[in-house]
One Martini backbone bead per residue (centre of mass of N, CA, C, O) as a GRO file, in nm:
protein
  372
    1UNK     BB    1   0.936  -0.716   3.170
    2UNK     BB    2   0.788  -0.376   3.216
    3UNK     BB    3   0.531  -0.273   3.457
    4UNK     BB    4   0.284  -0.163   3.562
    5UNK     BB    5   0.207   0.011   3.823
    6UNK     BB    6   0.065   0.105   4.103
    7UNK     BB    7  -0.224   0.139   4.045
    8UNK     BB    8  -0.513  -0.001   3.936
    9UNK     BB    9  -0.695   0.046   3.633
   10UNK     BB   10  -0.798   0.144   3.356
   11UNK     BB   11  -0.758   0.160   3.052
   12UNK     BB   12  -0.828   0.474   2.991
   13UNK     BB   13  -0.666   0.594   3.245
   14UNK     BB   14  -0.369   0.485   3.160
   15UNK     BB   15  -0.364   0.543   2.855
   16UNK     BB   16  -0.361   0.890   2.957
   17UNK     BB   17  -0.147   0.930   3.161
   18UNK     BB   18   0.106   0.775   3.007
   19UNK     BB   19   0.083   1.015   2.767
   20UNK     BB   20   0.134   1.259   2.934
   21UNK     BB   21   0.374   1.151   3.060
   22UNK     BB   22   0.555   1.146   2.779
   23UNK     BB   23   0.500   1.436   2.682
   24UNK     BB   24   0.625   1.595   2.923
   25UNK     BB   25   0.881   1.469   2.882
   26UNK     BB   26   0.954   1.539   2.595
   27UNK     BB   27   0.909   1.864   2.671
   28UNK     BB   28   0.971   1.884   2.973
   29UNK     BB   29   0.721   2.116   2.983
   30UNK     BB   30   0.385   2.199   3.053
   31UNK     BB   31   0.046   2.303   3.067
   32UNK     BB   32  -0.226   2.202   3.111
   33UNK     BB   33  -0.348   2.337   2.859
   34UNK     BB   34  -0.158   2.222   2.602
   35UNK     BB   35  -0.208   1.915   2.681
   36UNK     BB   36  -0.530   1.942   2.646
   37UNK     BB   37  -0.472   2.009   2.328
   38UNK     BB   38  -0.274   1.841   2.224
   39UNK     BB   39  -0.464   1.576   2.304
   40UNK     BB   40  -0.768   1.585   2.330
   41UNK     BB   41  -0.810   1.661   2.660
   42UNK     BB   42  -0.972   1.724   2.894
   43UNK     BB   43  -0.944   2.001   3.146
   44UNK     BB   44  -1.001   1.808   3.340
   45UNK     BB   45  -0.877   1.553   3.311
   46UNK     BB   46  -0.597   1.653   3.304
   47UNK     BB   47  -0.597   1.777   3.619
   48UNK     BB   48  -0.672   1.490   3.749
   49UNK     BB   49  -0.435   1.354   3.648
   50UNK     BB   50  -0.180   1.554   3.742
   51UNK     BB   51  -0.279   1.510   4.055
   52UNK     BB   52  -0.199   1.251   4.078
   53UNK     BB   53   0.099   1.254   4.000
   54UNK     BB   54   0.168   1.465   4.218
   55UNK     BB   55   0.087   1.258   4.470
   56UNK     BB   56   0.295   1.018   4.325
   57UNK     BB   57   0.559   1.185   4.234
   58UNK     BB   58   0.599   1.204   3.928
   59UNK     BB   59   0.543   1.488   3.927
   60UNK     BB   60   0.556   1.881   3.917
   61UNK     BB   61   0.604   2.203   4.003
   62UNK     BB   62   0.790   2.463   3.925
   63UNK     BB   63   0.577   2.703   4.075
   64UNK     BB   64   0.409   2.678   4.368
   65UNK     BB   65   0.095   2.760   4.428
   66UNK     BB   66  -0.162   2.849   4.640
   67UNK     BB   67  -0.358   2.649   4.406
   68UNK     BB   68  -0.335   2.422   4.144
   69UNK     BB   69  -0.617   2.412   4.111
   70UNK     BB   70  -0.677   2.567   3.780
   71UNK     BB   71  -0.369   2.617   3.711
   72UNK     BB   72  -0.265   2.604   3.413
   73UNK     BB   73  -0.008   2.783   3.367
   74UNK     BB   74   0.163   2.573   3.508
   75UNK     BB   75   0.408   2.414   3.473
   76UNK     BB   76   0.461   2.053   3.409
   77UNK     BB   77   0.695   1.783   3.512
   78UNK     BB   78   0.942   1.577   3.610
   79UNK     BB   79   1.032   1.414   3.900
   80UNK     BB   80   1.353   1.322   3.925
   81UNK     BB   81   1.372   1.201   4.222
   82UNK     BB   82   1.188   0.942   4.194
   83UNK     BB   83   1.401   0.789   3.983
   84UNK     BB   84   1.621   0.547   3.817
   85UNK     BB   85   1.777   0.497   3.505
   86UNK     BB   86   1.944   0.223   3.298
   87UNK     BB   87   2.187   0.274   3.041
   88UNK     BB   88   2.305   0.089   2.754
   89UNK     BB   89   2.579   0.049   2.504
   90UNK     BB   90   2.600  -0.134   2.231
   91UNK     BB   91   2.887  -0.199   2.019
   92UNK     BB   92   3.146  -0.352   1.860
   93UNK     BB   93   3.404  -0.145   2.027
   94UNK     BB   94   3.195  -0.051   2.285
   95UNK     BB   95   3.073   0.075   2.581
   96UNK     BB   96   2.792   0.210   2.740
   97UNK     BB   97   2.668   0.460   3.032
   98UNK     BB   98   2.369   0.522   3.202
   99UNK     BB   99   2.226   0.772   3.459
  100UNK     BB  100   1.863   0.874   3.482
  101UNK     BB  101   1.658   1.044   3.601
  102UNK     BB  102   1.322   1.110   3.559
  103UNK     BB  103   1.324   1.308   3.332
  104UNK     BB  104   1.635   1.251   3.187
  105UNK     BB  105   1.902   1.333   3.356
  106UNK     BB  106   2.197   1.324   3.358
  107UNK     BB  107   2.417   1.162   3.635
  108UNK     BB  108   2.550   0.939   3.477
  109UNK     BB  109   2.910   0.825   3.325
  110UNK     BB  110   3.035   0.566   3.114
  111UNK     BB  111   3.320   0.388   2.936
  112UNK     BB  112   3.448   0.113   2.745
  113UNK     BB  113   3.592  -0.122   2.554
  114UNK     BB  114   3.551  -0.364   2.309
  115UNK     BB  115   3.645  -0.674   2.300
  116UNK     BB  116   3.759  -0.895   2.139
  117UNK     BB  117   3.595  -1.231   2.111
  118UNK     BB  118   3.606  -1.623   2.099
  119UNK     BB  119   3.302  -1.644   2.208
  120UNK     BB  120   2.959  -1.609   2.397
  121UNK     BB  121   3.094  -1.564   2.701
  122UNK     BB  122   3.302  -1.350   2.691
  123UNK     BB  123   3.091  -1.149   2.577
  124UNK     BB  124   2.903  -1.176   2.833
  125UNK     BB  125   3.085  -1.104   3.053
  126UNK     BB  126   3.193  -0.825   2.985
  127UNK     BB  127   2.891  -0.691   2.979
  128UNK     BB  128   2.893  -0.722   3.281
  129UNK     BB  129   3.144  -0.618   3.401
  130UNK     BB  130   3.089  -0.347   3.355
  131UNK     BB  131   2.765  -0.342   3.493
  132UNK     BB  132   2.861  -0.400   3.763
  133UNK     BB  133   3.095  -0.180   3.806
  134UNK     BB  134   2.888   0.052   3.820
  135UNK     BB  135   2.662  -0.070   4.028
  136UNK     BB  136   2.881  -0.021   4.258
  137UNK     BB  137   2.901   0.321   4.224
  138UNK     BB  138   2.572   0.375   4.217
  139UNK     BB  139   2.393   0.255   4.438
  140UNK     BB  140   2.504   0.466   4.662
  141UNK     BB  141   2.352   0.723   4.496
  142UNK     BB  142   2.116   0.546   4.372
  143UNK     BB  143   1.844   0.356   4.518
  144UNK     BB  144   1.593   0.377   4.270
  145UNK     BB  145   1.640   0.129   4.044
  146UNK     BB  146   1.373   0.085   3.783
  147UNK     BB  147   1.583   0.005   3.540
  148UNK     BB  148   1.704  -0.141   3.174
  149UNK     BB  149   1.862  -0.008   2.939
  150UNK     BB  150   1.900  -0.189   2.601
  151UNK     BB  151   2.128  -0.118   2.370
  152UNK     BB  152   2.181  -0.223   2.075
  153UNK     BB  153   2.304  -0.441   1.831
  154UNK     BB  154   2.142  -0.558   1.540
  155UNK     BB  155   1.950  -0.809   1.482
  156UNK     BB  156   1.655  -0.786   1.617
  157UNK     BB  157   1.423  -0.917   1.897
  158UNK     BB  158   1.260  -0.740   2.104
  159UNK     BB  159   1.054  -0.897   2.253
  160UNK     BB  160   1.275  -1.111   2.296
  161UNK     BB  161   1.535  -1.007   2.365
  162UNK     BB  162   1.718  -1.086   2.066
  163UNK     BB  163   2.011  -1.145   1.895
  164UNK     BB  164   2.020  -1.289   1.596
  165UNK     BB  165   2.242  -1.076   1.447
  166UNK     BB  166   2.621  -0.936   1.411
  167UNK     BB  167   2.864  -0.902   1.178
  168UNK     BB  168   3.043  -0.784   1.466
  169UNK     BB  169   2.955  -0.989   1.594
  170UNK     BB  170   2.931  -1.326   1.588
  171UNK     BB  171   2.846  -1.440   1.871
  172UNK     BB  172   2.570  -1.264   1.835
  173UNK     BB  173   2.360  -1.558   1.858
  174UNK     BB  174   2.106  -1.584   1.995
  175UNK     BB  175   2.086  -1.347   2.195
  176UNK     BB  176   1.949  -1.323   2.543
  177UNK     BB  177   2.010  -1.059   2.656
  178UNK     BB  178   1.785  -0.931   2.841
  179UNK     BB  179   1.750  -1.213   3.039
  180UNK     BB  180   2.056  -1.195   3.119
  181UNK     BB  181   2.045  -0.928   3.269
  182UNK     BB  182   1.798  -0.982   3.458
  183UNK     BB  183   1.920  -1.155   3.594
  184UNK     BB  184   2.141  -1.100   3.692
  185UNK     BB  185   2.068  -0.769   3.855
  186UNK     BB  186   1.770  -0.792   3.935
  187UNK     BB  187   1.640  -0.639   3.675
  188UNK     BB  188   1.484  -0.478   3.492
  189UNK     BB  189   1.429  -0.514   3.125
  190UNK     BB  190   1.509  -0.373   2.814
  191UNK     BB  191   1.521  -0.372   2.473
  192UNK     BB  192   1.702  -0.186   2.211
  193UNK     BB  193   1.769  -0.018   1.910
  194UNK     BB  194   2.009   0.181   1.927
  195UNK     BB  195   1.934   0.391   1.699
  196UNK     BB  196   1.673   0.417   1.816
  197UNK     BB  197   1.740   0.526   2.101
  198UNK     BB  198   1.840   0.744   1.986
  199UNK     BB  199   1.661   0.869   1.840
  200UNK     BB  200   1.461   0.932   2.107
  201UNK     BB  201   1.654   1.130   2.240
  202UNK     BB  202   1.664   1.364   2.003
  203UNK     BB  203   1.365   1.389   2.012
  204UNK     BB  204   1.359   1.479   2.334
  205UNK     BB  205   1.666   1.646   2.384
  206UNK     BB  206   1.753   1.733   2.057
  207UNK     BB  207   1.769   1.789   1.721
  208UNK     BB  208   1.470   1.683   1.690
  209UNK     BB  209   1.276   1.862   1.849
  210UNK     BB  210   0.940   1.905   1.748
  211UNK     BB  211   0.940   1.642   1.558
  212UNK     BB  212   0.738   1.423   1.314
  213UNK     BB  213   0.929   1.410   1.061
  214UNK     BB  214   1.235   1.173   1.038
  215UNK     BB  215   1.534   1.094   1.064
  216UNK     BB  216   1.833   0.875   1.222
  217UNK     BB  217   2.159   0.875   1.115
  218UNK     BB  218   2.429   0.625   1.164
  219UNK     BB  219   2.807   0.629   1.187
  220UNK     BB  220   2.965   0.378   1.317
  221UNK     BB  221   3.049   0.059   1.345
  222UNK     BB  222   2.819   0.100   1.173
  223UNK     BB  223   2.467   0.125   1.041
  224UNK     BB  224   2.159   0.335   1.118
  225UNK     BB  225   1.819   0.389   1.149
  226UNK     BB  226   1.530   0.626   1.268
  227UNK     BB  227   1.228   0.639   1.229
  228UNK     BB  228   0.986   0.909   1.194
  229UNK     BB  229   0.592   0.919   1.174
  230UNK     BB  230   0.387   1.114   1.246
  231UNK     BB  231   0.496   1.062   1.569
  232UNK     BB  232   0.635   0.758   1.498
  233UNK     BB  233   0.836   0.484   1.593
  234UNK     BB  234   0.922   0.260   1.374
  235UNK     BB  235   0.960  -0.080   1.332
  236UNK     BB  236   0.798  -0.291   1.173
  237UNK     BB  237   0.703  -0.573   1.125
  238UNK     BB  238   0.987  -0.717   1.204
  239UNK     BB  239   1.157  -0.467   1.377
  240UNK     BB  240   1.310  -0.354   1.104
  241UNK     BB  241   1.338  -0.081   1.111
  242UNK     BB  242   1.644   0.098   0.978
  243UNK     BB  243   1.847  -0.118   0.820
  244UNK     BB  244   2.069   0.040   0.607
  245UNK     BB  245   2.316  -0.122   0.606
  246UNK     BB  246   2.206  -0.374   0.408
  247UNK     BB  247   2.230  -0.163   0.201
  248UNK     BB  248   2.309  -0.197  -0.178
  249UNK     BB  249   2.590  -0.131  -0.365
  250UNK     BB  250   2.617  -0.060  -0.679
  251UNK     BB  251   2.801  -0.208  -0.941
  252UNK     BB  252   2.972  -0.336  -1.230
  253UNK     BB  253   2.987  -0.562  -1.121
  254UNK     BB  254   2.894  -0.849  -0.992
  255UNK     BB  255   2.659  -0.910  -0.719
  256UNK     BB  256   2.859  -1.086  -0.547
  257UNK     BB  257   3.031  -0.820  -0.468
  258UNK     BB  258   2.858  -0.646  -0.336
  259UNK     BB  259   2.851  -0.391  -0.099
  260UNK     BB  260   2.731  -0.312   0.192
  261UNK     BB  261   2.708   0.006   0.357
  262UNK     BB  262   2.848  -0.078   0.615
  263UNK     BB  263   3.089  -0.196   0.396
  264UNK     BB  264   3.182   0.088   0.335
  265UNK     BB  265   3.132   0.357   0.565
  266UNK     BB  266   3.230   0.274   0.836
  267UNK     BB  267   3.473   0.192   1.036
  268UNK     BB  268   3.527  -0.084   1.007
  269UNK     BB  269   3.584  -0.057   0.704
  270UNK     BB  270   3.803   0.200   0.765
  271UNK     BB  271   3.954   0.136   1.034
  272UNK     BB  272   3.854   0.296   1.285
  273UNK     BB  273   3.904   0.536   1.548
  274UNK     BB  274   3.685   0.830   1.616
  275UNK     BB  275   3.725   0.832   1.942
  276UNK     BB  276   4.063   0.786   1.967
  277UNK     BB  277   4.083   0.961   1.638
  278UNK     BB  278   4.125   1.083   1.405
  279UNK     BB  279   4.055   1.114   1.016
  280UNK     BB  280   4.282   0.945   0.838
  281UNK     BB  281   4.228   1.002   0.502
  282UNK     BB  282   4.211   1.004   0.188
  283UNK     BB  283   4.076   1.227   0.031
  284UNK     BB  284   3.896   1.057  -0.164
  285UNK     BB  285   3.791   0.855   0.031
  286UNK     BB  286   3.618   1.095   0.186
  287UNK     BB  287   3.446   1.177  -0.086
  288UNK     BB  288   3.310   0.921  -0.115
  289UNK     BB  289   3.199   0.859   0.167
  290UNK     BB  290   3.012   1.124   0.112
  291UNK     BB  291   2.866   1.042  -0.129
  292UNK     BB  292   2.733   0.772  -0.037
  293UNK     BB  293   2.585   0.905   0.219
  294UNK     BB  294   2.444   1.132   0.030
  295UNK     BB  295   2.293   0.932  -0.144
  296UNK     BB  296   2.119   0.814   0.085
  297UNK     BB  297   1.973   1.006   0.191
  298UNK     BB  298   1.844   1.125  -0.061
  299UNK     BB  299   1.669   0.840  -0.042
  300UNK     BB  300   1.524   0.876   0.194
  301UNK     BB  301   1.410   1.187   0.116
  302UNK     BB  302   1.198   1.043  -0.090
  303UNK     BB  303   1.016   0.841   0.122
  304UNK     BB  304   0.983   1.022   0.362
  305UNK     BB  305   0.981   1.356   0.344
  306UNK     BB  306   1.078   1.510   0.573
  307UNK     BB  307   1.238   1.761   0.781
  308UNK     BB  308   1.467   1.589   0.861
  309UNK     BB  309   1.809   1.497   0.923
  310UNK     BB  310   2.010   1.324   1.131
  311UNK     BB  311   2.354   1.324   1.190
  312UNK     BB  312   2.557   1.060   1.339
  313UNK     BB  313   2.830   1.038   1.441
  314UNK     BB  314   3.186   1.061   1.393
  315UNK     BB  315   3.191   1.034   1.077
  316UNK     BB  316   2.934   1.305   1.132
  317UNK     BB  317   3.113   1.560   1.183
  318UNK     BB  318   3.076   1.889   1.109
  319UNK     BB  319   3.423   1.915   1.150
  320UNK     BB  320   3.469   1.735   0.962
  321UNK     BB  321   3.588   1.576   0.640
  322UNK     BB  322   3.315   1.481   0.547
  323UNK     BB  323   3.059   1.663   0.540
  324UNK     BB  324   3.099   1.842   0.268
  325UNK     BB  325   3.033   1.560   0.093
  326UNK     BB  326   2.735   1.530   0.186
  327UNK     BB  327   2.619   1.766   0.146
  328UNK     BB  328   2.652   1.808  -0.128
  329UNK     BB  329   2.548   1.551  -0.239
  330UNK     BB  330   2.265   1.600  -0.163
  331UNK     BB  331   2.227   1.862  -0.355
  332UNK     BB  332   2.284   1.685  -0.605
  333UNK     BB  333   2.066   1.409  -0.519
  334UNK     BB  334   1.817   1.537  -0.443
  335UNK     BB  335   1.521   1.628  -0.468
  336UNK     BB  336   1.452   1.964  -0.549
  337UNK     BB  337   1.171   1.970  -0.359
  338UNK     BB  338   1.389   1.956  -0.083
  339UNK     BB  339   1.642   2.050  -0.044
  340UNK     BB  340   1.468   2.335   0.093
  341UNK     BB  341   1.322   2.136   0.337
  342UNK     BB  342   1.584   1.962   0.413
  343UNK     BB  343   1.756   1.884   0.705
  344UNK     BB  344   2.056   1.887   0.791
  345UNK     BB  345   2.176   1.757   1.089
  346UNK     BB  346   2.344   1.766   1.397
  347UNK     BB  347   2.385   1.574   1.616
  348UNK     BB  348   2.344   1.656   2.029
  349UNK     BB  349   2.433   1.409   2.262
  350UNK     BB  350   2.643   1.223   2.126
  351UNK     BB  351   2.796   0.925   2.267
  352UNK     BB  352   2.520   0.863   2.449
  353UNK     BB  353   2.258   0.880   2.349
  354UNK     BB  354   2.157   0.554   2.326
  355UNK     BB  355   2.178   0.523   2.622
  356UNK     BB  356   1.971   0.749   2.689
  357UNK     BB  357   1.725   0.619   2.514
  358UNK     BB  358   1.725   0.378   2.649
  359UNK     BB  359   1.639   0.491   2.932
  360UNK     BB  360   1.363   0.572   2.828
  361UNK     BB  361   1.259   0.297   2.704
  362UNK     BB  362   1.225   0.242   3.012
  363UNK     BB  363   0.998   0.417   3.076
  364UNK     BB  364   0.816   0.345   2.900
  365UNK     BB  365   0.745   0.033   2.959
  366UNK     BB  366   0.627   0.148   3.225
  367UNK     BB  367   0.436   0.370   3.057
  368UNK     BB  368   0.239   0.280   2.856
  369UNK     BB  369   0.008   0.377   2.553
  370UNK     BB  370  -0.070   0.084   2.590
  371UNK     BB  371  -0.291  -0.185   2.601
  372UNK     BB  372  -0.341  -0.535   2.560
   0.00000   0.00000   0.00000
């Protein structure tokens, strides 16, 4: 895991600076006066803080004054060429990478298709040949890589950077993909789940940006989501919060037929590939597709009460097929108190997202809100 960089400090005054430093991430910029509002830490702690890190090159000034100090008015942001971060997106289909600057900033993307493997050694060599052969790329680039964050997929043990198992890929079953990635790379390494990552990024600046209560569903080679309560990205008692795919579709038929949420309306139960080709199916078919999807919304947004649900991956592109299926069966199934107050969005930062978001939460880890 990675750890909180020196110099070593009090714990008042790290988990201070740290909270700062990621709100501003988050905001983008912001002046010293809004920022000691906004966190209800005095203006002269605020300043002492915010001069340290500007010390440190952590931060900078958007346009420097001829004296920093007491000039509240200015904005302060992230100094993006302090260092960069790798994000790693696995899904079923696919490996995404990004490369973001210290501010959040993407400066390098690749991509290339997740082929079935017969082993979990097979597995394991794909995804990392894919990650070395970017590092030989990068590294001429950029000197100073600060640590990988992998978005995975499946049910995982995050702490222990562990994917217990997923359903579409059989071989990743108790597999310890974080220490073996910081193994092989020799850098630090963080592991989070992809939803949640993309859910990251989308708060931080995409679709999300300024909310403090959503949910982020994905209908990519699975289904899963990210939720946002009162300002906190959930992981939930067992780390499991989110995995909506597992939720059960009940037919007329006996329990034991019963197919769950991503075995019905996922890339993979409908056989396609959204990223390689439009979606060609039966009109039924999309009509289904997005009744079933608009009716699971339906049920978040009144678990949850939501400011809005963001809604990500090619199966819910706003001009694809499925969109306007999904649109009505929601305001004929949600509760009538929420239709006219709970905003269905489209994610706004694409098929890299998740990779994106992987990269914040190597951020985060590096400078924690909490210290244990």
């Amino acid at each position: 895991m990675l750890k909180d960089p020196p110099p070593k400090k009090s714990r008042s005054h790290t988990i201070k600076r740290n909270t700062l430093l990621r709100t501003i991430h988050r905001k983008g910029s912001s002046s010293r006066l809004q920022l000691a509002r906004e966190l209800r830490i005095s203006n002269s702690r605020v300043c002492d803080l915010i001069e340290e890190m500007i010390d440190q090159r952590l931060l900078q000034e958007q346009s420097p004054p001829a004296e920093r100090r007491g000039r509240r008015g200015v904005n302060i942001r992230m100094n993006g060429s302090f260092g960069h971060f790798v994000g790693v997106d696995m899904e079923a289909k696919r490996l995404r990478l990004v490369v973001t600057d210290f501010s959040g900033e993407v400066v390098y993307q690749t991509r290339k298709p997740l082929h079935p493997q017969q082993d979990r050694q097979g597995l394991i060599d794909e995804i990392f040949r894919f990650i070395d052969d970017a590092l030989i790329d990068i590294r001429p680039k950029f000197a100073n890589i600060l640590g990988i964050g992998l978005a995975a997929s499946g049910v995982m043990d995050t702490k222990r950077g562990l994917i217990l198992h997923y359903d579409l890929i059989p071989q990743a079953v108790n597999l310890p993909l974080r220490d073996l990635l910081a193994e092989h790379t020799r850098l630090p390494c963080v592991m989070e789940n992809n939803i949640r990552a993309m859910t990251l990024a989308e708060w931080t600046a995409g679709a999300a940006r300024g909310l403090h209560t959503f949910a982020c569903v994905a209908v990519r080679s699975g289904v899963g989501a990210g939720i946002v309560l009162d300002g906190r990205l959930l992981r939930g008692t067992h780390g499991l919060c989110g995995e909506i795919g597992y939720m059960v579709l009940p037919t007329s038929a006996s329990a034991a037929s019963w197919k769950s949420f991503q075995q019905t309306v996922s890339e993979s139960a409908l056989g396609i590939d959204v990223e390689s080709k439009s979606i060609e199916l039966p009109e039924p078919v999309l009509r289904r597709t997005g009744e079933l999807i608009g009716s699971q919304l339906a049920s978040i947004a009144a678990v949850i009460d939501p400011q809005a649900l963001i809604l990500a991956g090619g199966m819910l592109d706003p001009n694809g097929p499925i969109w306007p299926h999904v649109i009505r069966s929601f305001n004929q199934l949600a509760l009538a108190e929420l239709v006219d107050h709970v905003k269905l969005l489209p994610a706004q930062l694409g098929p890299f997202a998740a990779a994106i978001g992987a990269a914040h939460r190597c951020l985060y880890e590096l400078f924690p809100a909490s210290v244990a």
